[in-house]
C-alpha positions as CSV (number, residue, x, y, z in Angstrom):
1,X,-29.4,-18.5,5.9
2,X,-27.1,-17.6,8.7
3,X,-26.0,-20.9,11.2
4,X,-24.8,-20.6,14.9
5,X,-23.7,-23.8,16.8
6,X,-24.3,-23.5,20.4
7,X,-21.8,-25.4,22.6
8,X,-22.8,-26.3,26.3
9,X,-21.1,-28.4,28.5
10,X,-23.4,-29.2,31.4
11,X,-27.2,-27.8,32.1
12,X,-26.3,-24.5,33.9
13,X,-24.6,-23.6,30.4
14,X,-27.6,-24.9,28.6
15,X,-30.1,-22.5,30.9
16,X,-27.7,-19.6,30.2
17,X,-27.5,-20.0,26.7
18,X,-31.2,-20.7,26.0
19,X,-32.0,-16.9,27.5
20,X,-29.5,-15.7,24.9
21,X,-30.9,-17.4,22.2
22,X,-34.7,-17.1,22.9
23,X,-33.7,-13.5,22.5
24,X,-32.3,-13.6,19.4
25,X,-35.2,-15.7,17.8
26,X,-37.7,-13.0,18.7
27,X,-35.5,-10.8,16.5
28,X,-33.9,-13.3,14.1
29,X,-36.5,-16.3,12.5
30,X,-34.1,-17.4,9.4
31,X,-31.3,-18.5,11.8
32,X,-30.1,-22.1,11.7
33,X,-28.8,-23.7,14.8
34,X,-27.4,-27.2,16.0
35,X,-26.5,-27.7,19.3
36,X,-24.7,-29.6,22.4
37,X,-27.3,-28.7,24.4
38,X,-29.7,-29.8,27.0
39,X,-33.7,-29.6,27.7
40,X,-33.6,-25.7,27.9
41,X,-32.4,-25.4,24.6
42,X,-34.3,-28.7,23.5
43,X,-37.6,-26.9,24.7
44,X,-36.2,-23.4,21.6
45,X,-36.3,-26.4,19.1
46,X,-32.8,-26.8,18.7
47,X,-31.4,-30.0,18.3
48,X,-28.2,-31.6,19.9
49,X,-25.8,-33.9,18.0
50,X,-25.9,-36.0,21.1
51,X,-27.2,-36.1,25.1
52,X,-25.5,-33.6,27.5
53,X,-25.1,-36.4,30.0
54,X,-22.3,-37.8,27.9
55,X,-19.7,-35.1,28.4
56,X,-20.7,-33.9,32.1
57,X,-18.2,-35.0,34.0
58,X,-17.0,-33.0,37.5
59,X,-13.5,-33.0,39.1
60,X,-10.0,-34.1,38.1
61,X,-10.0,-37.5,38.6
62,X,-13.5,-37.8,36.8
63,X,-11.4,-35.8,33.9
64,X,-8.5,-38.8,34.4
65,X,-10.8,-41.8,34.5
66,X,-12.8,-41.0,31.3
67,X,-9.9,-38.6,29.6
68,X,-10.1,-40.9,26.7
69,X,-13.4,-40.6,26.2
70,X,-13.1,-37.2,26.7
71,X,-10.7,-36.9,23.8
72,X,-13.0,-38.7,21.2
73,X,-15.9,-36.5,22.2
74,X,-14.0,-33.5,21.9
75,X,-13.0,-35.1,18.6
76,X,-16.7,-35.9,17.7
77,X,-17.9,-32.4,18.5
78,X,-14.9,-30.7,16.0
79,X,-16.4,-32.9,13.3
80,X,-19.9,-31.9,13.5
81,X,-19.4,-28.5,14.0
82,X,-17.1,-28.3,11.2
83,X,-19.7,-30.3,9.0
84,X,-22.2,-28.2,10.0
85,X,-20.3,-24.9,9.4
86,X,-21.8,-22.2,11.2
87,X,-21.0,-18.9,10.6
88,X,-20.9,-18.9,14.8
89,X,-19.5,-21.0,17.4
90,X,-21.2,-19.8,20.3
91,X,-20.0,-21.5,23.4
92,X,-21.2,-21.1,26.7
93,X,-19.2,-21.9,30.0
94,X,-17.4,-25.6,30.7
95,X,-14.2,-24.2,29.5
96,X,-12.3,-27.3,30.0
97,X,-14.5,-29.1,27.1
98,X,-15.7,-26.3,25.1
99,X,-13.2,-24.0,24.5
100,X,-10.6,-27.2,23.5
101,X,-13.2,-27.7,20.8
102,X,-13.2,-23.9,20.0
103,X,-9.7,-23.5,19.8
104,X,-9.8,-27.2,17.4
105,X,-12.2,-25.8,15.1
106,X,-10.9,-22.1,14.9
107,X,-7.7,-24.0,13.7
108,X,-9.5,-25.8,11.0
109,X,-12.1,-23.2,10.0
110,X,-10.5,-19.5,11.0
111,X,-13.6,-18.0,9.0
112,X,-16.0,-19.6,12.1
113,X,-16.8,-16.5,14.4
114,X,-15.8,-17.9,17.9
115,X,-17.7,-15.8,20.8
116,X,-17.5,-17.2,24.4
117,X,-19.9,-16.3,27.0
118,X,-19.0,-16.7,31.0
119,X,-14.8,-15.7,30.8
120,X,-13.3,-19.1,32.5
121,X,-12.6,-17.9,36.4
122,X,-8.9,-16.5,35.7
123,X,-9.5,-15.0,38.7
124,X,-9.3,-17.6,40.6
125,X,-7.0,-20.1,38.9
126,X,-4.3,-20.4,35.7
127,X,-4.4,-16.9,34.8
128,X,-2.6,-17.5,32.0
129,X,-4.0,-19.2,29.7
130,X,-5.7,-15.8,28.8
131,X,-2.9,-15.5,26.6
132,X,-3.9,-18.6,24.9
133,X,-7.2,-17.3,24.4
134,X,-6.6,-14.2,22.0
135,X,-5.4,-17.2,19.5
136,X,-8.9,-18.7,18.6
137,X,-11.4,-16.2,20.3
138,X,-13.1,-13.5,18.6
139,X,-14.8,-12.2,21.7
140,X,-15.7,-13.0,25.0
141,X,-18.9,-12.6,27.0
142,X,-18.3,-11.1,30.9
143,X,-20.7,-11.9,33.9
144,X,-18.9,-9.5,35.9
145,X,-17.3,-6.2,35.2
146,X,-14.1,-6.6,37.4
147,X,-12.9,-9.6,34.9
148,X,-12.7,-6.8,32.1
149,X,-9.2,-5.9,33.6
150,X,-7.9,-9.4,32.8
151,X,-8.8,-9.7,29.0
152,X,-7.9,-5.6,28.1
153,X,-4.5,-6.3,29.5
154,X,-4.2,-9.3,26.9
155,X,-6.7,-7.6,23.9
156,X,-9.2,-9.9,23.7
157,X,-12.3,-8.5,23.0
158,X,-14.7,-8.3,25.5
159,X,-18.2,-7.1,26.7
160,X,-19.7,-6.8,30.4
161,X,-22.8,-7.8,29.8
162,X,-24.0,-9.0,33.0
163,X,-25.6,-12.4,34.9
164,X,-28.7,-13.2,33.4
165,X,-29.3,-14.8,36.7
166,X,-29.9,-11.3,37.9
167,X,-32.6,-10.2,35.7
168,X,-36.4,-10.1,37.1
169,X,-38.4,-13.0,35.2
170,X,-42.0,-13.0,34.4
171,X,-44.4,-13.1,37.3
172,X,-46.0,-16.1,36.1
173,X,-48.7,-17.8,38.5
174,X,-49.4,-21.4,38.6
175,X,-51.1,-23.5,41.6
176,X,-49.1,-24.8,43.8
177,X,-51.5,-26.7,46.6
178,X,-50.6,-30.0,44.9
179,X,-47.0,-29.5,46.0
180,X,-46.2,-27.9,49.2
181,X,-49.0,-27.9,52.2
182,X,-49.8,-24.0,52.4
183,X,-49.4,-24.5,56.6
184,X,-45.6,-25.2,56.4
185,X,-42.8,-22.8,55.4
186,X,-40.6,-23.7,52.4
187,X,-36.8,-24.3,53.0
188,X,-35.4,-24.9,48.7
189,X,-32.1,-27.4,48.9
190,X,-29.9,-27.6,45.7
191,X,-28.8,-30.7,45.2
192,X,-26.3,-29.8,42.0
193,X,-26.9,-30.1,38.5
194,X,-24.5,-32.8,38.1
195,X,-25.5,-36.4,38.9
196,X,-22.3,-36.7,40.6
197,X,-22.3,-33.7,42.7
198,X,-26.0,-34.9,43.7
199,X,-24.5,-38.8,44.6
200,X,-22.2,-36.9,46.8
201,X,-24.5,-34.2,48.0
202,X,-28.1,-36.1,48.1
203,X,-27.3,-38.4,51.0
204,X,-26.3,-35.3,53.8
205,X,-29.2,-33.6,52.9
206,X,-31.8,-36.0,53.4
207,X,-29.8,-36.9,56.8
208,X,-29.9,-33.2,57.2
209,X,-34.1,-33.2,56.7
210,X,-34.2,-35.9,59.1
211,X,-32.4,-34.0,61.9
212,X,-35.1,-31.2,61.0
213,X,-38.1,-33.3,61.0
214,X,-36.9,-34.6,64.8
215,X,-37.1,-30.9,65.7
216,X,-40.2,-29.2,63.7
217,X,-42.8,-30.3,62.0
218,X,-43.5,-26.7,60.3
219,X,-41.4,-27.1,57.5
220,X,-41.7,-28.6,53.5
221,X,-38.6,-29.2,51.8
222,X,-38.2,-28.5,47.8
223,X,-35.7,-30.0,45.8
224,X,-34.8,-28.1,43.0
225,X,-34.0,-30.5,40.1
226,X,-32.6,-30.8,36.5
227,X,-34.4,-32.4,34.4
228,X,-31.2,-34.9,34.3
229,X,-31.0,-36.1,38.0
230,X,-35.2,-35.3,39.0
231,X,-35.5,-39.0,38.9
232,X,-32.2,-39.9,40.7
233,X,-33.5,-37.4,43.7
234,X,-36.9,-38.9,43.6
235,X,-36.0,-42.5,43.8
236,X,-33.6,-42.1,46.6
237,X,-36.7,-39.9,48.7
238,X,-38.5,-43.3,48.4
239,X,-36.1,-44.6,50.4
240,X,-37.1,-42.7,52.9
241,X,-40.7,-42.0,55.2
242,X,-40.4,-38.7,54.7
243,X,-44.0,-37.1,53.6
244,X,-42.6,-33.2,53.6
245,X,-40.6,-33.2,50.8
246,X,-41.3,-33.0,46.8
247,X,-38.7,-32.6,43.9
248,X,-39.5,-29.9,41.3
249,X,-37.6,-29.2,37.6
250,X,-40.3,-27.2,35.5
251,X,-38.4,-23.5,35.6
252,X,-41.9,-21.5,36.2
253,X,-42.7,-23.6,39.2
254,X,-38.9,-23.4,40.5
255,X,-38.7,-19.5,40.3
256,X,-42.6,-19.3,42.5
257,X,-41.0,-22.1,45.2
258,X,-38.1,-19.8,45.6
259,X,-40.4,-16.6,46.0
260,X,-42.3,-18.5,48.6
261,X,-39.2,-20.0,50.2
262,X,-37.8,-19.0,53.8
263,X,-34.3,-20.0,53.5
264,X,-32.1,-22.4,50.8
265,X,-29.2,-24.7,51.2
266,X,-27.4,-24.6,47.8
267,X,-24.7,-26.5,46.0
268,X,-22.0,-24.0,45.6
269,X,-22.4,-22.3,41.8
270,X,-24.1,-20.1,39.5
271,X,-27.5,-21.0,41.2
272,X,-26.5,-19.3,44.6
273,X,-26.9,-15.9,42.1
274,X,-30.4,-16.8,41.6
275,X,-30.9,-17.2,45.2
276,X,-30.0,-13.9,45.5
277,X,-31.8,-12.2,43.3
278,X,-34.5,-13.6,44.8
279,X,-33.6,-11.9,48.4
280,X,-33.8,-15.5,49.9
281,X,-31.3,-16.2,52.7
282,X,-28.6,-19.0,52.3
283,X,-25.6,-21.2,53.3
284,X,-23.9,-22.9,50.4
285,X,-22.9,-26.6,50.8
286,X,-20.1,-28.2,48.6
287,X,-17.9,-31.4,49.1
288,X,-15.6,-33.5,46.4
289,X,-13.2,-36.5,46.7
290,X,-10.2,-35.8,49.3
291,X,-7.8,-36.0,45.8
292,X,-10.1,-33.3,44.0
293,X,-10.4,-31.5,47.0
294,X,-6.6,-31.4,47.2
295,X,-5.7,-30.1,44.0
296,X,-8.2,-27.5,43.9
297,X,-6.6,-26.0,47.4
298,X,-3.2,-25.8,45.9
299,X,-3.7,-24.4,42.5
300,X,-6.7,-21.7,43.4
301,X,-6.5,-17.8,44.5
302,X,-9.3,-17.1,46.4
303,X,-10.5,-18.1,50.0
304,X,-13.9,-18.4,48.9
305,X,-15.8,-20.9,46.9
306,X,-19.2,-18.5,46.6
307,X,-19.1,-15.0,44.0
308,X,-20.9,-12.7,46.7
309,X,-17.9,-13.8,49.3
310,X,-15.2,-13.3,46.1
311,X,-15.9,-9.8,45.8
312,X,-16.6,-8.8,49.1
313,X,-13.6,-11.3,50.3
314,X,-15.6,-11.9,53.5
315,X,-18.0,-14.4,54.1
316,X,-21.3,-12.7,53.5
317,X,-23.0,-16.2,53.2
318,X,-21.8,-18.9,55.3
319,X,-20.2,-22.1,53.1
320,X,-19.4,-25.4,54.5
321,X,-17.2,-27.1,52.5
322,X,-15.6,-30.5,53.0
323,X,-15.7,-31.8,56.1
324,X,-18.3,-29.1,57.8
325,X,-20.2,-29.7,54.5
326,X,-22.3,-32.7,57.3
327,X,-25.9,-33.1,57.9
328,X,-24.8,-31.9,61.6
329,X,-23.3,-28.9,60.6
330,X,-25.9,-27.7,58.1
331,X,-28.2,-27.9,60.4
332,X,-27.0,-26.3,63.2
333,X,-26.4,-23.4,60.5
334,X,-30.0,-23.3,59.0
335,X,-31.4,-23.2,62.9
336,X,-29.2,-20.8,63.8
337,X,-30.4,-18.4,61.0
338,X,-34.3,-19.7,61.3
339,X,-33.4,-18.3,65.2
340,X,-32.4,-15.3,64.4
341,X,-33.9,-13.5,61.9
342,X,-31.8,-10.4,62.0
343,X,-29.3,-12.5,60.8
344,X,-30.9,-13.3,57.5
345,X,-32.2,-9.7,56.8
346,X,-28.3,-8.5,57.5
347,X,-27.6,-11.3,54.6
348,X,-30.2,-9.8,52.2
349,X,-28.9,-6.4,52.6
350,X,-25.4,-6.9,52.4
351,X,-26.0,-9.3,49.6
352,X,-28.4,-6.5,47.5
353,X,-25.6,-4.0,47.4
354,X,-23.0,-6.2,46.0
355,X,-25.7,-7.5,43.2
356,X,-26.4,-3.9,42.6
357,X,-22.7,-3.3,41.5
358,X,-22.6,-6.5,39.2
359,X,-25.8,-6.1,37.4
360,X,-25.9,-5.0,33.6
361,X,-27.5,-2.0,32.7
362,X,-30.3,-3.5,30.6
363,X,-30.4,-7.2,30.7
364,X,-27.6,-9.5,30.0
365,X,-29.2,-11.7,27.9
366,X,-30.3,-9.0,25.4
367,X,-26.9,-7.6,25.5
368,X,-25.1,-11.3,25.1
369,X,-27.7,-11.6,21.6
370,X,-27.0,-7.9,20.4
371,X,-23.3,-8.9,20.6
372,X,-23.9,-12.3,18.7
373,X,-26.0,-10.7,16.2
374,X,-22.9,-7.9,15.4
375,X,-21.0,-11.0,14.3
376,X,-23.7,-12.2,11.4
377,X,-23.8,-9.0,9.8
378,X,-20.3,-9.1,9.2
């Protein structure tokens, strides 16, 4: 029997690597897998050596205040994965945390396959350490096909294969009266998937609803949650009076909200993608510690934090980051969009041409498995 070990660092990664594997169990059913993983690959049946909370950890000086405990998971990981002795290491995004333990265990175990999907954002920062790369990966999984340019020049082997973000889901119904009043208009906020990016992020957008409720009362708000901070969101809405807002985390549910939704304020990330693809108008939020902040300004490339504003190196959709990432500031932006509707179908349009130059031709996660499966017949 064959073996893979999936490696996740945070829940986006686990949501990404759950579409690659649920494709390769409809092909493959004598595969063995073990995991650091979260629910989405919890809910395939694969197991993880140990919670996903443990190793998700945002920013530099998170990195510094637990780097020890860093280390000994890293360690920890190495162990397993080498006990468990896949014929794949399949990692998926984090780079800082999983490809250390790739490069670890290709050292050990050279016969271990190591195949990394999302390429780290050379791009944007520390372009080389693509050259460290070549020495402990076997291939390398692209979101987008302008990164291809950066791992030919070195050799690494690589395959476009697209955002699964991107692709069109299953039009699955389910009732939603329970949750949003059907008289009010849906505005989705995306607190992060990190429970400190929500600490940070949660308390300007509930000030943000409440300068919204002063104004209308023909609104619902929708909190898209992880199943990891669903409870943190909720208990801090108690807090409030609010009676127009509900948190969600069941996927099928998440993907109808969006369809129904108006407009979205979203934690900058892979997420906004989704967003898009669902022709919803935005403004992506984002804010860290001053030190954080700091080093990020000096050691990045690009002015923008969003993808859509990368490639088009304009602001397609607004961000406010740092200090205009306020209650204040965010609303003023969502009315002014709300108020002008032009404005958001402009966003749509200009947003649906660049998705249509980064989409695969097929669908990424069936390309991602057909790559992975190349590696167990060998």
């Amino acid at each position: 029997m064959k073996k893979i070990f999936i490696l996740t660092g945070e829940p986006s990664g686990d949501k990404l690597a759950s579409t690659v594997i649920n494709k390769l169990q409809e092909n493959y059913s004598d595969i063995e897998y073990l995991s650091v993983g979260g629910s989405h690959l919890n809910k395939l049946g694969i197991k993880s050596i140990y919670d996903l909370k443990e190793i998700t950890y945002i920013g530099f000086t998170s990195v510094i205040l637990n780097i020890f405990k860093i280390r000994n998971k890293i360690n920890e990981t190495v162990k397993k994965i080498i006990e468990f002795n896949p014929d794949i290491l399949f990692s998926v995004d984090s780079p800082d945390f999983t490809l250390r333990v790739a490069e670890k265990v290709k050292s050990i175990n050279p016969n271990i396959k190591t195949i990394h999907y999302v390429a780290p954002q050379v791009w944007v920062w520390r372009e080389r350490r693509i050259k460290n790369f070549k020495k402990f990966l076997d291939h390398v999984l692209l979101l987008f096909n302008f990164e291809k340019k950066y791992f030919d020049k070195e050799n690494i082997t690589n395959t476009f294969v697209g955002h699964p973000l991107l692709e069109n889901k299953k039009n699955i119904k389910s009732n939603l009266s329970n949750i949003i009043d059907e008289n009010k208009k849906i505005i989705s906020v995306f607190a992060g998937s990190r429970t400190s990016e929500t600490n940070i992020l949660l308390p300007i957008l509930l000030d943000f609803i409440k300068l919204m409720n002063e104004k209308f009362n023909e609104y619902n708000f929708v909190f898209h949650a992880t199943d990891q901070n669903k409870d943190l969101i909720k208990d801090e809405i108690k807090k409030t009076n609010f009676n127009n807002i509900e948190v969600i985390s069941d996927e099928t549910i998440k993907s109808q909200i969006l369809s129904k939704s108006i407009f979205a304020v979203v934690k900058s990330g892979t997420v906004s993608l989704e967003i898009c693809n669902a022709k919803v108008p935005s403004i992506i939020i984002y804010k860290m510690n001053f030190i954080n902040f700091f080093i990020i300004k000096f050691l990045v490339k690009t002015k923008f934090a969003n993808i859509i504003n990368i490639i088009n190196q304009k602001e397609i959709i607004p961000e406010l980051i740092q200090k205009e990432c306020n209650s204040k500031e965010i609303f003023r932006s969502v009315v002014y969009f709300l108020r002008n509707p032009e404005l958001m179908k402009k966003q749509i349009s200009d947003v649906n041409d660049t998705l249509n130059e980064i989409r695969s031709k097929t669908s990424s996660s069936s390309e991602a498995s057909s790559v992975v499966s190349s590696y167990l017949s060998t």
